[in-house]
C-alpha positions in Angstrom: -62.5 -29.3 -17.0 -64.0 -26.3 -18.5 -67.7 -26.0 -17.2 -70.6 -23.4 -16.5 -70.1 -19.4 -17.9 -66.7 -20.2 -18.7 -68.0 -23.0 -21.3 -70.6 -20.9 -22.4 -68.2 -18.0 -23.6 -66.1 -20.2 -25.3 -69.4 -21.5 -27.4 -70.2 -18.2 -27.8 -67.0 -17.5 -29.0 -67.0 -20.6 -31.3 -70.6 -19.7 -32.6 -69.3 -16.0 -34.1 -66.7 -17.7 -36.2 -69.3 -20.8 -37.6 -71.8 -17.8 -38.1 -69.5 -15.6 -40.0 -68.3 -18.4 -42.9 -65.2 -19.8 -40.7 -66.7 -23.7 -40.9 -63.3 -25.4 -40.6 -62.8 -26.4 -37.0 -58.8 -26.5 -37.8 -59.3 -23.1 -39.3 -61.3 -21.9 -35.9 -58.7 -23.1 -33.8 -55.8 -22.0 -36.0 -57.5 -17.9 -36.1 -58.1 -18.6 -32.1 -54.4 -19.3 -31.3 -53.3 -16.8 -33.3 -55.0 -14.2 -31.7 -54.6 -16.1 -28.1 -51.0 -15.3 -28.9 -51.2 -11.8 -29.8 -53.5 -11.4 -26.4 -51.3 -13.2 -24.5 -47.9 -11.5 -25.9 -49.2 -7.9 -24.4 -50.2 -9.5 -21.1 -46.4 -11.1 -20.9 -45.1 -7.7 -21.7 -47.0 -5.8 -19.4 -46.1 -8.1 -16.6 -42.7 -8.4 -17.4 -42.5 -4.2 -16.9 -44.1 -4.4 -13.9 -41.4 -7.1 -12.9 -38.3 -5.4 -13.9 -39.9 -1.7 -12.5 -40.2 -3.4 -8.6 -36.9 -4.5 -8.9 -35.3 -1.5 -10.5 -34.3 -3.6 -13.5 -34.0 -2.0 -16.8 -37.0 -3.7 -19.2 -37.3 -2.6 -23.4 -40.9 -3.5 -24.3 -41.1 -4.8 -27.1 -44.1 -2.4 -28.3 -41.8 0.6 -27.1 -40.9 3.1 -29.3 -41.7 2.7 -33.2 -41.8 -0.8 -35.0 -40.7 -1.3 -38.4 -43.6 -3.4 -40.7 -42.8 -3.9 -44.1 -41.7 -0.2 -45.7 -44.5 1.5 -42.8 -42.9 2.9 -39.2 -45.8 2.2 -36.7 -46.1 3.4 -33.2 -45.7 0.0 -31.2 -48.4 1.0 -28.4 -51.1 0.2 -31.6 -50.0 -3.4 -31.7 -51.1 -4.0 -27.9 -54.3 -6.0 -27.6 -55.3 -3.7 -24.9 -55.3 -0.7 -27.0 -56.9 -1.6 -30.2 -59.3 -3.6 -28.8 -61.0 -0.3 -28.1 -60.8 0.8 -31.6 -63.8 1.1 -34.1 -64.3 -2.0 -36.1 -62.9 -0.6 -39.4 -59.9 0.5 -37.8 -59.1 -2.5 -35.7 -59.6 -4.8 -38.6 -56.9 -2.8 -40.6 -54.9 -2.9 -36.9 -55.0 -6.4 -37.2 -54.5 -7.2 -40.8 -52.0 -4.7 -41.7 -49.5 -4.4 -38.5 -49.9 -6.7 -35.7 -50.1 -9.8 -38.1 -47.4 -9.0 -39.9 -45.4 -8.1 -36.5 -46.2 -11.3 -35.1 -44.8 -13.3 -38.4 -41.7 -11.4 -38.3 -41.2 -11.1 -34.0 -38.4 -13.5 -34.4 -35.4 -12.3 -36.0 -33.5 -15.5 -36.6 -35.8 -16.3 -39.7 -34.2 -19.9 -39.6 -36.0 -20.4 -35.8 -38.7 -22.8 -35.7 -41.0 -20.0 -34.7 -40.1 -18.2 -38.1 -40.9 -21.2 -40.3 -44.4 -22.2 -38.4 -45.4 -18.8 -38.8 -43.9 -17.9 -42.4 -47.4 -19.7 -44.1 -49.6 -17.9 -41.5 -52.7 -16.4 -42.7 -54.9 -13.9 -40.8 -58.1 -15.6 -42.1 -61.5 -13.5 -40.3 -63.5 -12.2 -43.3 -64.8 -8.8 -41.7 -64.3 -6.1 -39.0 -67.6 -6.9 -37.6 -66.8 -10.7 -37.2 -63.3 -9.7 -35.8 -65.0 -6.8 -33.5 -67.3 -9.6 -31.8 -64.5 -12.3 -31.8 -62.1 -9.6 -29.9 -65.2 -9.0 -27.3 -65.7 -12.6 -26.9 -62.0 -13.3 -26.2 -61.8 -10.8 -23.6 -65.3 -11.7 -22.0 -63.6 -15.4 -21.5 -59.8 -14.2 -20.5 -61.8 -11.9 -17.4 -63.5 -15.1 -16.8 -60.4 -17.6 -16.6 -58.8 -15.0 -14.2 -61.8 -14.9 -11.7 -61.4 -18.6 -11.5 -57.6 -18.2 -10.6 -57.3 -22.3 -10.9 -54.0 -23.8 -12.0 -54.3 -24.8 -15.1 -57.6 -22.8 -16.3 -55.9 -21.8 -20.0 -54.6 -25.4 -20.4 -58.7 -26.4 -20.0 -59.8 -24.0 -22.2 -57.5 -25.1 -25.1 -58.1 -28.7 -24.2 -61.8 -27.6 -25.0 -61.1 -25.9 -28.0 -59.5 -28.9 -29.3 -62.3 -31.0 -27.9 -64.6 -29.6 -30.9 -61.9 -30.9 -33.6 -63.8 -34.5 -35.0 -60.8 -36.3 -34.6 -59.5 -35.0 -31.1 -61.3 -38.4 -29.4 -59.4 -40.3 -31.4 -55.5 -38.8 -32.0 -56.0 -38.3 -27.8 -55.1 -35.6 -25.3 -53.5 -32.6 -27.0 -52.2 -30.8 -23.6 -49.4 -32.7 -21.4 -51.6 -32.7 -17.9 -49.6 -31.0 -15.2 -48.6 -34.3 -13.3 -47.0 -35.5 -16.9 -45.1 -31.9 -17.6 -43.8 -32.2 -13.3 -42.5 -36.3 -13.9 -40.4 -35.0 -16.9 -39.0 -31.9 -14.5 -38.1 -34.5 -12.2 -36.5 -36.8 -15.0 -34.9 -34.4 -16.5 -33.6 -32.3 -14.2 -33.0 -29.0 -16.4 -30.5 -26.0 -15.4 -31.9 -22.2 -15.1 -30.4 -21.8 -18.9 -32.2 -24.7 -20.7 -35.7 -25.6 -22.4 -37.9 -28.9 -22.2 -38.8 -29.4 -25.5 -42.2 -31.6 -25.0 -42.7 -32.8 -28.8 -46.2 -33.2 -29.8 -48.4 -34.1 -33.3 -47.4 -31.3 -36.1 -49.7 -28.4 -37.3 -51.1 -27.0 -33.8 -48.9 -28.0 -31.7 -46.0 -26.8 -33.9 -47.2 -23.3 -33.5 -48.1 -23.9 -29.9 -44.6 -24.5 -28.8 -43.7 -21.4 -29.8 -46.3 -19.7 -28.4 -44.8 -21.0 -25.3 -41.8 -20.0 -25.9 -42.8 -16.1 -26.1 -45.8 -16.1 -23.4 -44.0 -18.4 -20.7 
C-alpha cells in the first residue's frame, strides 16, 4: 500500500498533468508508463554494466556508441534519463519528442514482436517543456523515494495506485498479480532458465506493461 510522502509525490505528480490540460486518467497513466519505461530502461542498463564489469563479462549498452533515429545519427548517452533530465526545458522537450520516443517505438527490431505493435500507435502526448520539465522532477522525486523504502514490491504499489485513480479500476479489479499469485504460478509452472511466464491480463495497459517487463526485468 502506497502511503505518507510517497503518496503525496505521486499526487503531486498526478496534479502537474491535470493542471497542464492532460484530463484523461487513461491518457495520465498511458504518458506515465511511458516515461516509467524510458526511466526504468537506463536504470536496467546501468545495472546490467555494472553486472557484466564485476564479472569481467563483455556488456554493449544499448545507449553506446551512436543510434540511428529516422535519417538523424544521435549520440546514445542523450537518450539516458539520467542525462537529459538535467537539460533546460526547451532542450529536453525536443530530447524527448524527437529521439528518445522514437527510439523507444523502434527498440525492438522484430517489428512483428508484440512490443513493436503495442507501441507502433504510441503517441508522446505532454503539451509543453515546462509541463514535461516538472513531470521529469516529480518522477525522480518519487523513484529516490521508492528506493529509501527498499520494500519488496514498492513499484508494484505505486502502479497499483496509479491505476487506483482510473474510475473504473474498483470495478474491472486488481491490475497487478500480488506476489503470492506471480510465486503459486512459479510453483505450477515450473519454468527452465530459457523460458518466459506469460501472465495475460485486460488489453490497452497491460499490453504495453508486459513488454515493459520484458525490457526492465
Amino acid at each position: 500500500m502506497v502511503t505518507g510522502e510517497l503518496r503525496s509525490k505521486i499526487d503531486g505528480l498526478w496534479e502537474i498533468f491535470w493542471t497542464g490540460g492532460l484530463t484523461n486518467p487513461l491518457d495520465v497513466i498511458e504518458q506515465m508508463t511511458y516515461l516509467m519505461f524510458i526511466h526504468d530502461l537506463d536504470d536496467s542498463d546501468n545495472l546490467r554494466a555494472k553486472e557484466a564489469a564485476m564479472l569481467g563479462l563483455p556488456y554493449e549498452s544499448i545507449f553506446a556508441k551512436n543510434v540511428q533515429i529516422g535519417d538523424r545519427t544521435i549520440d546514445g548517452s542523450q537518450l539516458k534519463w539520467s542525462v537529459f533530465h538535467d537539460f533546460p526545458a526547451g532542450k529536453m522537450y525536443s530530447t524527448m519528442q524527437e529521439w528518445v520516443f522514437p527510439f523507444i517505438k523502434e527498440l525492438h527490431g522484430d517489428k512483428e514482436s508484440a512490443y513493436s505493435r503495442y507501441m507502433g500507435d504510441a503517441i508522446f502526448k505532454v503539451p509543453t517543456p515546462l509541463m514535461l520539465d516538472k513531470i521529469v522532477t516529480a518522477m525522480d522525486g518519487i523513484y529516490e523515494q521508492m528506493a529509501q523504502l527498499q520494500a519488496a514490491d514498492t513499484r508494484g504499489d505505486v502502479y497499483e495506485y496509479l491505476l487506483s485513480k482510473i474510475a473504473t479500476a474498483g470495478v474491472n479489479g486488481q491490475f497487478r498479480t500480488p506476489r503470492h499469485i506471480i510465486r503459486m504460478m512459479v510453483d505450477l509452472m515450473e519454468p527452465k532458465a530459457d523460458e518466459a511466464v506469460c501472465d495475460i491480463k485486460t488489453p490497452t495497459l497491460m499490453q504495453f506493461n508486459y513488454s515493459y517487463s520484458r525490457f526492465a526485468a
